[in-house]
mmCIF file of the N, C-alpha and C atoms, coordinates in Angstrom:
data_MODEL
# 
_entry.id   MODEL 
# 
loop_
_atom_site.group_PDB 
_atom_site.id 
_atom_site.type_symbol 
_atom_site.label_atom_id 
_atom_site.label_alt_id 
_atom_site.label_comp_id 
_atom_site.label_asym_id 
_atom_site.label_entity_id 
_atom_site.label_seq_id 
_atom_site.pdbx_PDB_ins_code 
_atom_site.Cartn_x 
_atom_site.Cartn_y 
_atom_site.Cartn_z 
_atom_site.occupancy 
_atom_site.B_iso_or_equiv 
_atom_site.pdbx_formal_charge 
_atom_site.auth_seq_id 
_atom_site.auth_comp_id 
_atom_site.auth_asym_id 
_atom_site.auth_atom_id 
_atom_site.pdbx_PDB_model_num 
ATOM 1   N N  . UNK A 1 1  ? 153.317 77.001 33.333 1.00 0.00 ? 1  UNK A N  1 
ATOM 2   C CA . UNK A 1 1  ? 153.704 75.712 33.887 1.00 0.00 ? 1  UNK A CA 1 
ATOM 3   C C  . UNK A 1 1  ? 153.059 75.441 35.238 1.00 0.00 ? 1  UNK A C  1 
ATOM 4   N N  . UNK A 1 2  ? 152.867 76.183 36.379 1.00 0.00 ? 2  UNK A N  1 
ATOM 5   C CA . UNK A 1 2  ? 152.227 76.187 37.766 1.00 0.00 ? 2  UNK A CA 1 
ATOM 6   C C  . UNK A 1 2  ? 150.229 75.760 37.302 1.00 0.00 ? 2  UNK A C  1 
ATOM 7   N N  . UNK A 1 3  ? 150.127 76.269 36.407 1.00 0.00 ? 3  UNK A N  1 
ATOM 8   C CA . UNK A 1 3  ? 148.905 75.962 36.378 1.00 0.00 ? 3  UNK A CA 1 
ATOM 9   C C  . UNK A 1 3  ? 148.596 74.238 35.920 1.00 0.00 ? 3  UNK A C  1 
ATOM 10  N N  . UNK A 1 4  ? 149.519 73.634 35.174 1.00 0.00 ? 4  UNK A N  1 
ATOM 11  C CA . UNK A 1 4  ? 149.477 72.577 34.254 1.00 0.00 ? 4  UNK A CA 1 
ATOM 12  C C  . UNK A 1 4  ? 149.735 71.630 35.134 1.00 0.00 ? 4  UNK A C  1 
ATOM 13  N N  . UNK A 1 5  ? 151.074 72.078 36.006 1.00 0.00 ? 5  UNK A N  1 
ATOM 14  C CA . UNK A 1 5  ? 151.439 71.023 37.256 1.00 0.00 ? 5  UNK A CA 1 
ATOM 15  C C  . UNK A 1 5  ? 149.945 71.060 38.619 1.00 0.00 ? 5  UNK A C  1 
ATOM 16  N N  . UNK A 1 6  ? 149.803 72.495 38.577 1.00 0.00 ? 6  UNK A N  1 
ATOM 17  C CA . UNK A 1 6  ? 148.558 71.822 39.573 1.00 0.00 ? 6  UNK A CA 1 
ATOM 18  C C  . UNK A 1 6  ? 147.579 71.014 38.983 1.00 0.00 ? 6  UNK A C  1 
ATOM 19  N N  . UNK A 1 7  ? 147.125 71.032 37.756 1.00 0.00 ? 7  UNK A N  1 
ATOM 20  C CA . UNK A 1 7  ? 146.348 70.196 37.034 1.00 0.00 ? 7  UNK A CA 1 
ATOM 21  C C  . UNK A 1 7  ? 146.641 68.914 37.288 1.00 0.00 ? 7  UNK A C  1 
ATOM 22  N N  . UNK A 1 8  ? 148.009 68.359 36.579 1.00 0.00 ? 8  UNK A N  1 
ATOM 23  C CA . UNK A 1 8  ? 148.531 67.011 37.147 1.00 0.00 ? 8  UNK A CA 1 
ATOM 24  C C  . UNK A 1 8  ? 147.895 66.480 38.556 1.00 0.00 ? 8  UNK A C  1 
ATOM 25  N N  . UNK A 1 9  ? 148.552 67.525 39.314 1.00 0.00 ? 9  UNK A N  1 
ATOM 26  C CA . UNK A 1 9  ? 148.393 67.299 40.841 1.00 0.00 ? 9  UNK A CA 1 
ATOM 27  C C  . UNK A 1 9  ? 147.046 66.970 41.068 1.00 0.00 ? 9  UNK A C  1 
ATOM 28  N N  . UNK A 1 10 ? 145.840 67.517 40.913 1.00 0.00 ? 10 UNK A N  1 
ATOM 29  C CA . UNK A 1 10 ? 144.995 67.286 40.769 1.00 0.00 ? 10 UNK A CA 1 
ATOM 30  C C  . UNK A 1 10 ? 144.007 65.905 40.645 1.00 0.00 ? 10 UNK A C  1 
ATOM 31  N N  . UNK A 1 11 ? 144.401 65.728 39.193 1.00 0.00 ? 11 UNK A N  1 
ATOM 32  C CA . UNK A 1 11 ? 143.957 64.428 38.116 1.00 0.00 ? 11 UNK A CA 1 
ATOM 33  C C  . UNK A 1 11 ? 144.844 63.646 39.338 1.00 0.00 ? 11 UNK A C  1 
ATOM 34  N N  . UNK A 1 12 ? 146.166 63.478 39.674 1.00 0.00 ? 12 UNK A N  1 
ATOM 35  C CA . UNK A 1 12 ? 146.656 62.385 40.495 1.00 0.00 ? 12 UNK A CA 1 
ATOM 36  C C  . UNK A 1 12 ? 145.741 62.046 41.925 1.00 0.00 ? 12 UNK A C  1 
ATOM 37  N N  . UNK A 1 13 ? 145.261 63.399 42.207 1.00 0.00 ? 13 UNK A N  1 
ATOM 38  C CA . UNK A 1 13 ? 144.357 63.203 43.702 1.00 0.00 ? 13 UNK A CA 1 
ATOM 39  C C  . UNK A 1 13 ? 142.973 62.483 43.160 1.00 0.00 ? 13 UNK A C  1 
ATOM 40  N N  . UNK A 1 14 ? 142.622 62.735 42.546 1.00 0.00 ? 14 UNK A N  1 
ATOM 41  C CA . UNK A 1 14 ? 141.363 62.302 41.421 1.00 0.00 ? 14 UNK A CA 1 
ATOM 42  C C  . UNK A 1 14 ? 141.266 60.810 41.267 1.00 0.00 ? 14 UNK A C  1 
ATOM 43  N N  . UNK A 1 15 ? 142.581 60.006 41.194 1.00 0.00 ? 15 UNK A N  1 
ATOM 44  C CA . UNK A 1 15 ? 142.651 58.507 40.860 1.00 0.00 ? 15 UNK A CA 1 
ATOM 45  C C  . UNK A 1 15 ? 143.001 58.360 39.772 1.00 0.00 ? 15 UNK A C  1 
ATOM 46  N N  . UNK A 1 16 ? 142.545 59.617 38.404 1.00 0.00 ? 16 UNK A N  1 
ATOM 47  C CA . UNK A 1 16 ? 143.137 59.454 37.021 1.00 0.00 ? 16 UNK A CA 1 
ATOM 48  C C  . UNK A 1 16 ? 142.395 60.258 36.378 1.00 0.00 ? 16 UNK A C  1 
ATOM 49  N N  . UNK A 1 17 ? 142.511 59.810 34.593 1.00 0.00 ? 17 UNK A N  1 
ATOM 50  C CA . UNK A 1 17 ? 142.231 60.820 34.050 1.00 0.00 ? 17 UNK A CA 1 
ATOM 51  C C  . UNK A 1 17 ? 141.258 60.566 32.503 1.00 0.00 ? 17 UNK A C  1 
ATOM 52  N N  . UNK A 1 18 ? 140.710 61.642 32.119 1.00 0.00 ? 18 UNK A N  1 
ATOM 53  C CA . UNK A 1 18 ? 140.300 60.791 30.398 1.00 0.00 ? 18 UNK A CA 1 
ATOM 54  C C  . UNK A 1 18 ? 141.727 59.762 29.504 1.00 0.00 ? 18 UNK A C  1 
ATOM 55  N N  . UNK A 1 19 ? 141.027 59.031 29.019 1.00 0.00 ? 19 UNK A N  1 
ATOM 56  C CA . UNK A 1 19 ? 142.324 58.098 28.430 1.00 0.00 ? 19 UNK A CA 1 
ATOM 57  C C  . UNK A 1 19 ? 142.620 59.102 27.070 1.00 0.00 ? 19 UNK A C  1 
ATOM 58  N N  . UNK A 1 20 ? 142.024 60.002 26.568 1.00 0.00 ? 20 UNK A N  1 
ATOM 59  C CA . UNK A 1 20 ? 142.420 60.537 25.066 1.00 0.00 ? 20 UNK A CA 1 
ATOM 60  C C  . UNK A 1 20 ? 143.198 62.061 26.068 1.00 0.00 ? 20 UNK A C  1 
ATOM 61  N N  . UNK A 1 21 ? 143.082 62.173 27.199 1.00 0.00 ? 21 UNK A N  1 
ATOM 62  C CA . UNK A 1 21 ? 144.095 63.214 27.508 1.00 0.00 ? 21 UNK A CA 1 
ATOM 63  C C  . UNK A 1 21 ? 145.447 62.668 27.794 1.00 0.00 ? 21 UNK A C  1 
ATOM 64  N N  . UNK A 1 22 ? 145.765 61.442 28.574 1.00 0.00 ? 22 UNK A N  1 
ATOM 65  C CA . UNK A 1 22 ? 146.753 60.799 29.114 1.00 0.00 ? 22 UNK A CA 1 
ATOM 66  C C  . UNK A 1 22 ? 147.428 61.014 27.514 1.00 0.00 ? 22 UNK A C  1 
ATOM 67  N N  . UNK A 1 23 ? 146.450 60.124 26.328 1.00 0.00 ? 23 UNK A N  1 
ATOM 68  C CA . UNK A 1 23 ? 147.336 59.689 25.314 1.00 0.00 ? 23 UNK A CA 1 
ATOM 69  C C  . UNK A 1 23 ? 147.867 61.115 24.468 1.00 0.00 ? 23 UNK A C  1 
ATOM 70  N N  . UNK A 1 24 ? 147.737 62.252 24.709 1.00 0.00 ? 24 UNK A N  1 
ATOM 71  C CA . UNK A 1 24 ? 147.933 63.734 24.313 1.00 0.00 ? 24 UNK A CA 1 
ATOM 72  C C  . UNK A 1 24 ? 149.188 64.084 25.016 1.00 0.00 ? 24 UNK A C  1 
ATOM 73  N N  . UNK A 1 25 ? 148.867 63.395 26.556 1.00 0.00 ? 25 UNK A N  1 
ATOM 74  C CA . UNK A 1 25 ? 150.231 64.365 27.495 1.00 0.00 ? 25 UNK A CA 1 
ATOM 75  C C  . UNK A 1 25 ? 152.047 63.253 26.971 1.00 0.00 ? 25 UNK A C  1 
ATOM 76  N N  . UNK A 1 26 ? 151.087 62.167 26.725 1.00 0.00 ? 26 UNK A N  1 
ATOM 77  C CA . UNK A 1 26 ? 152.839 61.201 25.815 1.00 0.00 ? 26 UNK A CA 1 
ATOM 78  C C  . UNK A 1 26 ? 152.870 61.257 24.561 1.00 0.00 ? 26 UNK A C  1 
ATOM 79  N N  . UNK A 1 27 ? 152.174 61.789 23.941 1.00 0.00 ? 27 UNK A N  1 
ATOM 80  C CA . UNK A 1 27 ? 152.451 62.019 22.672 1.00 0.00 ? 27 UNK A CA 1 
ATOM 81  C C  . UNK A 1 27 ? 152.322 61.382 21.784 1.00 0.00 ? 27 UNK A C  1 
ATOM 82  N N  . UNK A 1 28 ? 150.945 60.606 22.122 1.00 0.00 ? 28 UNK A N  1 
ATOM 83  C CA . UNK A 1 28 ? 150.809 59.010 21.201 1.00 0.00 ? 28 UNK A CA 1 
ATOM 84  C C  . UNK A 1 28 ? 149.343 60.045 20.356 1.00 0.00 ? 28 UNK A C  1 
ATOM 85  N N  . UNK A 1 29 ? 148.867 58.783 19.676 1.00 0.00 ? 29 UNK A N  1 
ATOM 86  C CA . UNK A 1 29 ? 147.827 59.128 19.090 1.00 0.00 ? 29 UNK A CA 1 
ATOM 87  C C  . UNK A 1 29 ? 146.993 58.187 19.481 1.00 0.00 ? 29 UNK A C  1 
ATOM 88  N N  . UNK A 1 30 ? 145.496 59.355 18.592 1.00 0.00 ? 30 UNK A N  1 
ATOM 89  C CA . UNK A 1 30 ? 143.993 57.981 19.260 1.00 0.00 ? 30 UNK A CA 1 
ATOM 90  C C  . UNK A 1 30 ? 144.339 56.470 18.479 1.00 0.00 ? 30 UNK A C  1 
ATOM 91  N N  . UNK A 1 31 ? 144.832 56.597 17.279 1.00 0.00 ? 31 UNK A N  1 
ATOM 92  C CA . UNK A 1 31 ? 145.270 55.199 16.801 1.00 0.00 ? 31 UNK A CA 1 
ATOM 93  C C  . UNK A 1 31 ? 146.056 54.115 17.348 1.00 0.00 ? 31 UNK A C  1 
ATOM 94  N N  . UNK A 1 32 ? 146.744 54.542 18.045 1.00 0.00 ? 32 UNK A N  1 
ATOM 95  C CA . UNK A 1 32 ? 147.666 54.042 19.094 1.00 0.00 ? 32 UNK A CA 1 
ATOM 96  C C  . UNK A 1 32 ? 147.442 53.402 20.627 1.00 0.00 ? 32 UNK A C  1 
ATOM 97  N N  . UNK A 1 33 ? 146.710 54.840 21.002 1.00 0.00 ? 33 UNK A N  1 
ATOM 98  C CA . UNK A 1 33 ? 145.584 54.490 22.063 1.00 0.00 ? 33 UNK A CA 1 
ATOM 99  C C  . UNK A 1 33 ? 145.061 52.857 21.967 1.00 0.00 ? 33 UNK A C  1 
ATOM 100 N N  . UNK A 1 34 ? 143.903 52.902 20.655 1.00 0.00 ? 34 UNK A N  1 
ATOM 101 C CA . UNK A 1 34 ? 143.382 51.768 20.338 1.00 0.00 ? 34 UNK A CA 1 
ATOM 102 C C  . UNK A 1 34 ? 143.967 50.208 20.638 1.00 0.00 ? 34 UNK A C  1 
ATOM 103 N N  . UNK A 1 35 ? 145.006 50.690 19.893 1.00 0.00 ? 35 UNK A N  1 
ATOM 104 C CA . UNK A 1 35 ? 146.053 49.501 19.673 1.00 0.00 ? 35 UNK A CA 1 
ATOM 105 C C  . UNK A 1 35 ? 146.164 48.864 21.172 1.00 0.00 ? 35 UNK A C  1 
ATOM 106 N N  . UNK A 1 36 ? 146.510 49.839 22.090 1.00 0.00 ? 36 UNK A N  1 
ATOM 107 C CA . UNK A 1 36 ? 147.280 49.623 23.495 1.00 0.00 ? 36 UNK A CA 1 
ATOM 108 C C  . UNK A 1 36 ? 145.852 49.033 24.051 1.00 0.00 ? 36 UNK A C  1 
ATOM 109 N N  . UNK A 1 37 ? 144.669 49.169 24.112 1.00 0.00 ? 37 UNK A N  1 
ATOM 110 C CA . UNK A 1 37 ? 143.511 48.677 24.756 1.00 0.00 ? 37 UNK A CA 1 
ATOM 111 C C  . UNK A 1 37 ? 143.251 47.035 23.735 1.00 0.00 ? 37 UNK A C  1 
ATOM 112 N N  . UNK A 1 38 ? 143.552 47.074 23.080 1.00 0.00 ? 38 UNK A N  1 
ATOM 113 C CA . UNK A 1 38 ? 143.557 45.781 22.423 1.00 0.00 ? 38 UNK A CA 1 
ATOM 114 C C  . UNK A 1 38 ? 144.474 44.260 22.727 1.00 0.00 ? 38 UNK A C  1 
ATOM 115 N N  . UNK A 1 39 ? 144.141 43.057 23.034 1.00 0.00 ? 39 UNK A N  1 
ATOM 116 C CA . UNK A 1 39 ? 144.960 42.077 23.524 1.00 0.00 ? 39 UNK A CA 1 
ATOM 117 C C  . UNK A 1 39 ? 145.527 41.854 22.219 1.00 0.00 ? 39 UNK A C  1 
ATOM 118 N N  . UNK A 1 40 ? 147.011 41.247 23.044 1.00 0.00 ? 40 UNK A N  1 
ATOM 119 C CA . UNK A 1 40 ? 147.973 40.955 21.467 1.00 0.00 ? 40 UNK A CA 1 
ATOM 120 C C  . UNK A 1 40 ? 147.902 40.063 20.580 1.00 0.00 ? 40 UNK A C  1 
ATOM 121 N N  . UNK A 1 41 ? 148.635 39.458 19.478 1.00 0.00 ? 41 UNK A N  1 
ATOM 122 C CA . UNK A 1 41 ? 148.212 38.094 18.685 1.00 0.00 ? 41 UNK A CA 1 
ATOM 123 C C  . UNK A 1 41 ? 148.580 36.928 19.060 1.00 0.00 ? 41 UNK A C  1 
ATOM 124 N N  . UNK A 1 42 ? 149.202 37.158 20.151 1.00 0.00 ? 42 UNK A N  1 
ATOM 125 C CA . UNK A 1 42 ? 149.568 35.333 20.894 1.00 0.00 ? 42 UNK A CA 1 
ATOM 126 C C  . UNK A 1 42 ? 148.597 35.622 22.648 1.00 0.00 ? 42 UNK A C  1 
ATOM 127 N N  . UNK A 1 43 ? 147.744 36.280 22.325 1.00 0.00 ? 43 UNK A N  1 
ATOM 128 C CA . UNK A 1 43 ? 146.727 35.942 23.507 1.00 0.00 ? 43 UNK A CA 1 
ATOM 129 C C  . UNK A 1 43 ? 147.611 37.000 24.853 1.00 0.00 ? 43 UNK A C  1 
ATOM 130 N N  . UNK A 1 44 ? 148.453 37.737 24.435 1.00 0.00 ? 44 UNK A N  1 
ATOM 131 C CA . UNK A 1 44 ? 148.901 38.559 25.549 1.00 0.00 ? 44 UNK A CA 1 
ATOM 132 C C  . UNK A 1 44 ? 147.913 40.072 26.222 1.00 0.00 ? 44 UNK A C  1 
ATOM 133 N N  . UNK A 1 45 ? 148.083 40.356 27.342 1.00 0.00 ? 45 UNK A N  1 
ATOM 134 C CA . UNK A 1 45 ? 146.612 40.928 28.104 1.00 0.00 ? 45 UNK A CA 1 
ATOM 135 C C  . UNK A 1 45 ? 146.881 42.423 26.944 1.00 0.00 ? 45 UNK A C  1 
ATOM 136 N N  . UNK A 1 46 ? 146.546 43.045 27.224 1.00 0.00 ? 46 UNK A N  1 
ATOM 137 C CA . UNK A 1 46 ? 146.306 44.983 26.551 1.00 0.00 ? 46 UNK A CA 1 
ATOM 138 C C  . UNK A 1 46 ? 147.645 45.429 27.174 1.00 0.00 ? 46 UNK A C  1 
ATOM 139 N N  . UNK A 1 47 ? 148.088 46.342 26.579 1.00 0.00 ? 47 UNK A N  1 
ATOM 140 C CA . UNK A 1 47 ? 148.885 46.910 27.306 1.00 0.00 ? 47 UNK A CA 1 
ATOM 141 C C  . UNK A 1 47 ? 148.036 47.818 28.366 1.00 0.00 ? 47 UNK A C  1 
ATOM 142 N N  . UNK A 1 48 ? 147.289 48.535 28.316 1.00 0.00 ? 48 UNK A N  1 
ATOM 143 C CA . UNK A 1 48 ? 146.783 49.320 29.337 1.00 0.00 ? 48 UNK A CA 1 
ATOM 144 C C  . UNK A 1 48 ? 145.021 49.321 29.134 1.00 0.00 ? 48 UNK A C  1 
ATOM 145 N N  . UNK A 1 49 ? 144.486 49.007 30.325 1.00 0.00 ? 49 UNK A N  1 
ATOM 146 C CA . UNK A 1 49 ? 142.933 48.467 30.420 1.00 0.00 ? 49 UNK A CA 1 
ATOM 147 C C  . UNK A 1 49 ? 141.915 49.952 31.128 1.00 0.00 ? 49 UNK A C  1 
ATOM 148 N N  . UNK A 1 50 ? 141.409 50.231 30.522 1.00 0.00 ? 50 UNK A N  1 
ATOM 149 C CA . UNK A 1 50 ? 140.154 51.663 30.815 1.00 0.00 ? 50 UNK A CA 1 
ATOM 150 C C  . UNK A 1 50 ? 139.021 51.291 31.248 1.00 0.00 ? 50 UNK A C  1 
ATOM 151 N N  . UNK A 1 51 ? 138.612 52.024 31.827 1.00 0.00 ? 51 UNK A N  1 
ATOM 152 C CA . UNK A 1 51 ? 137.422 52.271 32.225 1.00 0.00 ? 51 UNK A CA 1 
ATOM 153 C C  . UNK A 1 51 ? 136.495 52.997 30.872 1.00 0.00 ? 51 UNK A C  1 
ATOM 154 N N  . UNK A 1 52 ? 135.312 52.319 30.986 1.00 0.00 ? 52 UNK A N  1 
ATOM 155 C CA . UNK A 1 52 ? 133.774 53.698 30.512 1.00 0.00 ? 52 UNK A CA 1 
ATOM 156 C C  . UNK A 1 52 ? 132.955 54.232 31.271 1.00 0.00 ? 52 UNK A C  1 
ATOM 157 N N  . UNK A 1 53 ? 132.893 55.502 31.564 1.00 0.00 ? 53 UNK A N  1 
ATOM 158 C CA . UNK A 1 53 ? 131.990 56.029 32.478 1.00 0.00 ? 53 UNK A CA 1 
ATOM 159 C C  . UNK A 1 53 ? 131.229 56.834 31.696 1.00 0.00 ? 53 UNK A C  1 
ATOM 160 N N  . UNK A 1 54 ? 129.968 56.916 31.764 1.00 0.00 ? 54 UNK A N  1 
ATOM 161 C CA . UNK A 1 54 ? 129.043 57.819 29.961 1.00 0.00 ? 54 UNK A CA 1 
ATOM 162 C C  . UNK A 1 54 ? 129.510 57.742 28.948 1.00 0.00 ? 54 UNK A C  1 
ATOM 163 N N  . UNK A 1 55 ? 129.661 56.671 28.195 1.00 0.00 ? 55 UNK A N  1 
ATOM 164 C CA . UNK A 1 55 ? 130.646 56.504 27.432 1.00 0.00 ? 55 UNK A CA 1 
ATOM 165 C C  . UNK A 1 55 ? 131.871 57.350 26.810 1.00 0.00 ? 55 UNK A C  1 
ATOM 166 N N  . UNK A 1 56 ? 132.959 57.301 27.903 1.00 0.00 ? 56 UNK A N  1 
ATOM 167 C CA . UNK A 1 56 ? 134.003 58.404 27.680 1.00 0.00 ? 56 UNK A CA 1 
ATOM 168 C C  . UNK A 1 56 ? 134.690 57.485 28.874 1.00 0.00 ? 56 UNK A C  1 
ATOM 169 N N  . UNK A 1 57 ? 135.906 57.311 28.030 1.00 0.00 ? 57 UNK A N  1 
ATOM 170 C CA . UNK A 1 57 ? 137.734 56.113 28.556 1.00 0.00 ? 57 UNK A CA 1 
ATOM 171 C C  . UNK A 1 57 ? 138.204 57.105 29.402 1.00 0.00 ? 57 UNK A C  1 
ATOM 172 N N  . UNK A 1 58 ? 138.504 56.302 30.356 1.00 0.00 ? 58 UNK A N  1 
ATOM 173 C CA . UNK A 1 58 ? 139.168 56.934 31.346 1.00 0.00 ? 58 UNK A CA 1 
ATOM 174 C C  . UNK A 1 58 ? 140.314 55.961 32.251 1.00 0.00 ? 58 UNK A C  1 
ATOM 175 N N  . UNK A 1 59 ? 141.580 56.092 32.339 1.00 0.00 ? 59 UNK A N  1 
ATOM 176 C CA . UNK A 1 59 ? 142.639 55.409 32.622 1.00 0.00 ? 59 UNK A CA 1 
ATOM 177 C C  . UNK A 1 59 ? 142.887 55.961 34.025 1.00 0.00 ? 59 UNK A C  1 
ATOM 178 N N  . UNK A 1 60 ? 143.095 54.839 34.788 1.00 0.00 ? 60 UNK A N  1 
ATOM 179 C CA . UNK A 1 60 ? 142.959 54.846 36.665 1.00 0.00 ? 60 UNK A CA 1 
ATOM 180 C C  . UNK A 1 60 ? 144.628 55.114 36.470 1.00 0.00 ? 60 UNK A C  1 
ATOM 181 N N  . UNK A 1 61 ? 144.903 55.997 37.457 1.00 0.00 ? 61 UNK A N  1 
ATOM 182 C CA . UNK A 1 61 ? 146.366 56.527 37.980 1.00 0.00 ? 61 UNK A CA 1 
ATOM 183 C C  . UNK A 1 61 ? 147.318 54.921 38.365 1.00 0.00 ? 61 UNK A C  1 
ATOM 184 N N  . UNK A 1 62 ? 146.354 53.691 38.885 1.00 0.00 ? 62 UNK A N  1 
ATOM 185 C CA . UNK A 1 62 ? 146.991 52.806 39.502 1.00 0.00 ? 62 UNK A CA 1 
ATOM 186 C C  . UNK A 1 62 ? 147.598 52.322 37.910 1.00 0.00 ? 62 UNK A C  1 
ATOM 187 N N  . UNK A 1 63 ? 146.859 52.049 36.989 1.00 0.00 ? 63 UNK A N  1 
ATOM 188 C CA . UNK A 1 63 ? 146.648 51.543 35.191 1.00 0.00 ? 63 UNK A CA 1 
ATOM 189 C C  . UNK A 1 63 ? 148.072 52.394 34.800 1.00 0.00 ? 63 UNK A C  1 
ATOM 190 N N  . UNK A 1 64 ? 147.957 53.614 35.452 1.00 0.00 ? 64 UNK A N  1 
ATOM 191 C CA . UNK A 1 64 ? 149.341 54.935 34.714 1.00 0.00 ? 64 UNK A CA 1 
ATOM 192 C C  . UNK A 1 64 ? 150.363 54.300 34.996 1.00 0.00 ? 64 UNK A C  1 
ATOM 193 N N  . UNK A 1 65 ? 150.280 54.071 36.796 1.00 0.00 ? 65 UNK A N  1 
ATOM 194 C CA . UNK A 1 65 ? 151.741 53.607 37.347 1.00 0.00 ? 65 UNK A CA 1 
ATOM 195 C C  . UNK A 1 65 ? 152.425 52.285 36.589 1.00 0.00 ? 65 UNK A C  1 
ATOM 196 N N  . UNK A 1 66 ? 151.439 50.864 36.500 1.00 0.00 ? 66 UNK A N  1 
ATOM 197 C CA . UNK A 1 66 ? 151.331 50.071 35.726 1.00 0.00 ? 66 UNK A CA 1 
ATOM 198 C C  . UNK A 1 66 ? 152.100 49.923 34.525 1.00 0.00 ? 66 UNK A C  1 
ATOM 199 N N  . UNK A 1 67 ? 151.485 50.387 34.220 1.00 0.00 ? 67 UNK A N  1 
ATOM 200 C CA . UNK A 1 67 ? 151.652 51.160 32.043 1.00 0.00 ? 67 UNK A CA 1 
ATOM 201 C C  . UNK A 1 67 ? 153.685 51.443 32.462 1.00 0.00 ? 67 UNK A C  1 
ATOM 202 N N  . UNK A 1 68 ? 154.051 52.280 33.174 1.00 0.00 ? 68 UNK A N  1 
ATOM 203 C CA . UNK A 1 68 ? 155.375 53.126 33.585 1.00 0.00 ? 68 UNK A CA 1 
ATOM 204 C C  . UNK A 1 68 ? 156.279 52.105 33.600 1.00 0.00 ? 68 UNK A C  1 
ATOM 205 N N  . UNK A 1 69 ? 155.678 51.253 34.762 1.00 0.00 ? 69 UNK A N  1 
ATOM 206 C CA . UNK A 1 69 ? 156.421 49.872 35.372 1.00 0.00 ? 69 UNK A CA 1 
ATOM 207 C C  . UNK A 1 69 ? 156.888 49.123 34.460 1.00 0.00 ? 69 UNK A C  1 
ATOM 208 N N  . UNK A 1 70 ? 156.390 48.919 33.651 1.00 0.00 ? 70 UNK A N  1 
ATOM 209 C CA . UNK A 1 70 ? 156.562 47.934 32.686 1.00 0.00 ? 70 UNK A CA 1 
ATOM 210 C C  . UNK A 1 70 ? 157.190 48.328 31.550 1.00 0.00 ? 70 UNK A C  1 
ATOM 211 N N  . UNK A 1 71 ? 156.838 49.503 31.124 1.00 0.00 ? 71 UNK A N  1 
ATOM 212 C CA . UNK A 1 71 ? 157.787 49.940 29.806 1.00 0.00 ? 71 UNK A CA 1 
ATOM 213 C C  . UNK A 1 71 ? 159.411 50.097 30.741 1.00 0.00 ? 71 UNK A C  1 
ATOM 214 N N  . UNK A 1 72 ? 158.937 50.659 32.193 1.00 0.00 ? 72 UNK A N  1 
ATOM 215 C CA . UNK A 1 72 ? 160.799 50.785 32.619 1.00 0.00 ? 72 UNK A CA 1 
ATOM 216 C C  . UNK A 1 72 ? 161.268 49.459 32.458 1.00 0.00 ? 72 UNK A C  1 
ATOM 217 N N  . UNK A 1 73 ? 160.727 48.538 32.676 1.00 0.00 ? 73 UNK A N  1 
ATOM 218 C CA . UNK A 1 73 ? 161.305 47.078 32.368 1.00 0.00 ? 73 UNK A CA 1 
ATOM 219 C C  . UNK A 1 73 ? 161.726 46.514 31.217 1.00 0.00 ? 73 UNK A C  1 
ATOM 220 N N  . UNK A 1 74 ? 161.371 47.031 30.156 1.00 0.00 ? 74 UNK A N  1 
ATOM 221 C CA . UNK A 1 74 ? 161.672 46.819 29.208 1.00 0.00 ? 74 UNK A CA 1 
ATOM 222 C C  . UNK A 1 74 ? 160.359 46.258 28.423 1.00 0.00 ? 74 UNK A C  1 
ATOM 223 N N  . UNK A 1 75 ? 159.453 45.843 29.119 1.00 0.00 ? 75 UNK A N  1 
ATOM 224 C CA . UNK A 1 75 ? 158.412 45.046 28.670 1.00 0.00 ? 75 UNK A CA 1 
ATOM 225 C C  . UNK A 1 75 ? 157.938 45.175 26.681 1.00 0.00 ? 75 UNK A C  1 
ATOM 226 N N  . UNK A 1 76 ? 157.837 46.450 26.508 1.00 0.00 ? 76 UNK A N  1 
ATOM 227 C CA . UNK A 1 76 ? 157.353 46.890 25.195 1.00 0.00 ? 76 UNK A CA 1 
ATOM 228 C C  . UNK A 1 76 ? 158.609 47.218 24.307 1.00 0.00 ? 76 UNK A C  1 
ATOM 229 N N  . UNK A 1 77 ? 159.897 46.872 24.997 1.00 0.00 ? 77 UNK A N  1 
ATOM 230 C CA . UNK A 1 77 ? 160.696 47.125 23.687 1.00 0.00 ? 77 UNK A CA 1 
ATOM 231 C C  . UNK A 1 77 ? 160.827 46.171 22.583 1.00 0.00 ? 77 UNK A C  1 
ATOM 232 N N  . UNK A 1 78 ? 161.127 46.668 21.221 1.00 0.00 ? 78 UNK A N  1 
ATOM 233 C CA . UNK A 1 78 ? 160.711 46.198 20.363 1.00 0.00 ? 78 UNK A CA 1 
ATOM 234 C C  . UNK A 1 78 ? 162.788 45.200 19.513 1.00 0.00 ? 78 UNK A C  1 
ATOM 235 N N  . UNK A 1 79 ? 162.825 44.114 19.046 1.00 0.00 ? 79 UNK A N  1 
ATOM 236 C CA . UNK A 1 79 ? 163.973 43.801 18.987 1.00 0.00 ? 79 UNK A CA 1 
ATOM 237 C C  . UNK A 1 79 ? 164.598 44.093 17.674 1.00 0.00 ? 79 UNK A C  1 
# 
């Protein structure tokens, strides 16, 4: 566990992280992933917007906090 949390710690000093690791540490899948970078069917923004750097996704820590904010709000619950 000390090694995994300094990792965190790390990636947080960093600004962020690959987007297919983020989507590993919540337990989603790359299918899912997809979905969330995609705008919705009534023109609503992505749920969460990446970066490409050599072509390889990478999700900014500010995008993490973001992403958090909003599901605590309720934003993505489903009725």
């Amino acid at each position: 566990m000390p090694e995994q949390f300094n990792n965190l710690k790390l990636t947080r000093m960093a600004g962020g992280m690959e987007y297919l690791l983020w989507l590993n540490l919540i337990g989603k899948s790359r299918t899912t992933g997809w979905k969330w970078r995609k705008p919705g069917p009534n023109g609503e923004p992505p749920r969460v917007v990446c970066c490409r750097i050599d072509n390889t996704l990478y999700i900014t820590q500010k995008e993490i906090d973001r992403f958090w904010a909003q599901a605590e709000a309720g934003k993505f619950e489903v009725d």
